[in-house]
C-alpha positions in Angstrom: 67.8 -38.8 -50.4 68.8 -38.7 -46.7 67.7 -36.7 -43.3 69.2 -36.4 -40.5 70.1 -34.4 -37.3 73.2 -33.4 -36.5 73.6 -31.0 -33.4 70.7 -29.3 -33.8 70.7 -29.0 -37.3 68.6 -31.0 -39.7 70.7 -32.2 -42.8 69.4 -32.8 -46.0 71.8 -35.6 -48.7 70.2 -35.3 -51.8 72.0 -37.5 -54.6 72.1 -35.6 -57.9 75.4 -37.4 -59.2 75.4 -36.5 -63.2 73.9 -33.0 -62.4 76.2 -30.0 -62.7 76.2 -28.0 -59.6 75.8 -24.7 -61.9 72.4 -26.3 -62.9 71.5 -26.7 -59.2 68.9 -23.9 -57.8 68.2 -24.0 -54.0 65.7 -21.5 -52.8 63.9 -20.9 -49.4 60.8 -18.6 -48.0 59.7 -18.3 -44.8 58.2 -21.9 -44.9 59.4 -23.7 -47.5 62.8 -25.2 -49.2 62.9 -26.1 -53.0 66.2 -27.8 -54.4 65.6 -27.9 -58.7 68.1 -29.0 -61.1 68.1 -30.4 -64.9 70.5 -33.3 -65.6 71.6 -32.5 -69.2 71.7 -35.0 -71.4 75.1 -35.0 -73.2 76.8 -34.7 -69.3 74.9 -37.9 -68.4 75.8 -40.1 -70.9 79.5 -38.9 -70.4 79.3 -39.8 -66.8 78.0 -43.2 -67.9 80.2 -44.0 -70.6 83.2 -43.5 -68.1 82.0 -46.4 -65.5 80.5 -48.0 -68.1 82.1 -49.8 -71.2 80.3 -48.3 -74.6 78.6 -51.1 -75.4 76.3 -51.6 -72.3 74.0 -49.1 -70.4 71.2 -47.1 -70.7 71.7 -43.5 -72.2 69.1 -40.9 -71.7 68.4 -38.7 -74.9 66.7 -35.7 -72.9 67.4 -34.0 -70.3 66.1 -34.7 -66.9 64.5 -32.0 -64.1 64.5 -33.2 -60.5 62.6 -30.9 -58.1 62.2 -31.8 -54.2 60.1 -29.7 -51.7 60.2 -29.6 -48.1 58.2 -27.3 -45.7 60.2 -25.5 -43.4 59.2 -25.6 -39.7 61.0 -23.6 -37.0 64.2 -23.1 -39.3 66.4 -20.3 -39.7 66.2 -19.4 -43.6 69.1 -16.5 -43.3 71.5 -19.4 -42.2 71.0 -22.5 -44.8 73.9 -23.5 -46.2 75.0 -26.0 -48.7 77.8 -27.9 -50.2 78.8 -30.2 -52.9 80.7 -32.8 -53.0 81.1 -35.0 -56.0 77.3 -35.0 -57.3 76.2 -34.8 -53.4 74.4 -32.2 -52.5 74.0 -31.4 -48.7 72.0 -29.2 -47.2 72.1 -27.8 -43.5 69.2 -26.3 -42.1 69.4 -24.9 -38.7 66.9 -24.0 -36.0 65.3 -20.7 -35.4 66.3 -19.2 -32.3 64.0 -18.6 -29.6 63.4 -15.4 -29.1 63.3 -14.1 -25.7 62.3 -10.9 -24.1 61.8 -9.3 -21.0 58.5 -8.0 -19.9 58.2 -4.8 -17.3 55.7 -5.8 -14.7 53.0 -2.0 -15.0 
């Protein structure tokens, strides 16, 4: 797993190669960001079979839950976004916006 910044975005590589993004759940509160996801099984050892030859490797026999938390600090929950891209998963989390207002002088 990777952070960095990027503008003024923080951006969040989480390797999850042999997961299926349709088994990926990303949720966020008000201060917090949880990614969870179960490797299955049967898709890993698929995955490894077709870099590996069948005679060498390790081969899981049950499935496999990964789950990362990260508190969120200033960030703008209504505008995460993610994307996939061949078993990485990336994350952007922007900053909140300052809010400003004006104040009458009485």
């Amino acid at each position: 797993m990777n952070t960095y910044r990027d503008n003024n975005n923080t951006i969040l590589e989480i390797n999850l190669a042999g997961h299926n993004p349709k088994d990926v759940e990303i949720t966020a509160s008000r201060d917090k960001l949880t990614v969870e996801s179960v490797r299955k099984a049967r898709e890993w050892k698929l995955a490894l079979k077709s870099m590996l030859s069948d005679s060498v490797g390790y081969f899981p026999d049950k499935d496999e839950l990964v789950k990362h938390s990260w508190e969120l600090i200033d960030a703008d929950c209504d505008k995460i976004t993610s994307n996939w891209d061949n078993g990485l998963l990336l994350i952007t989390i922007p900053p909140k916006e300052e809010e400003c207002r004006k104040i009458k002088i009485s």
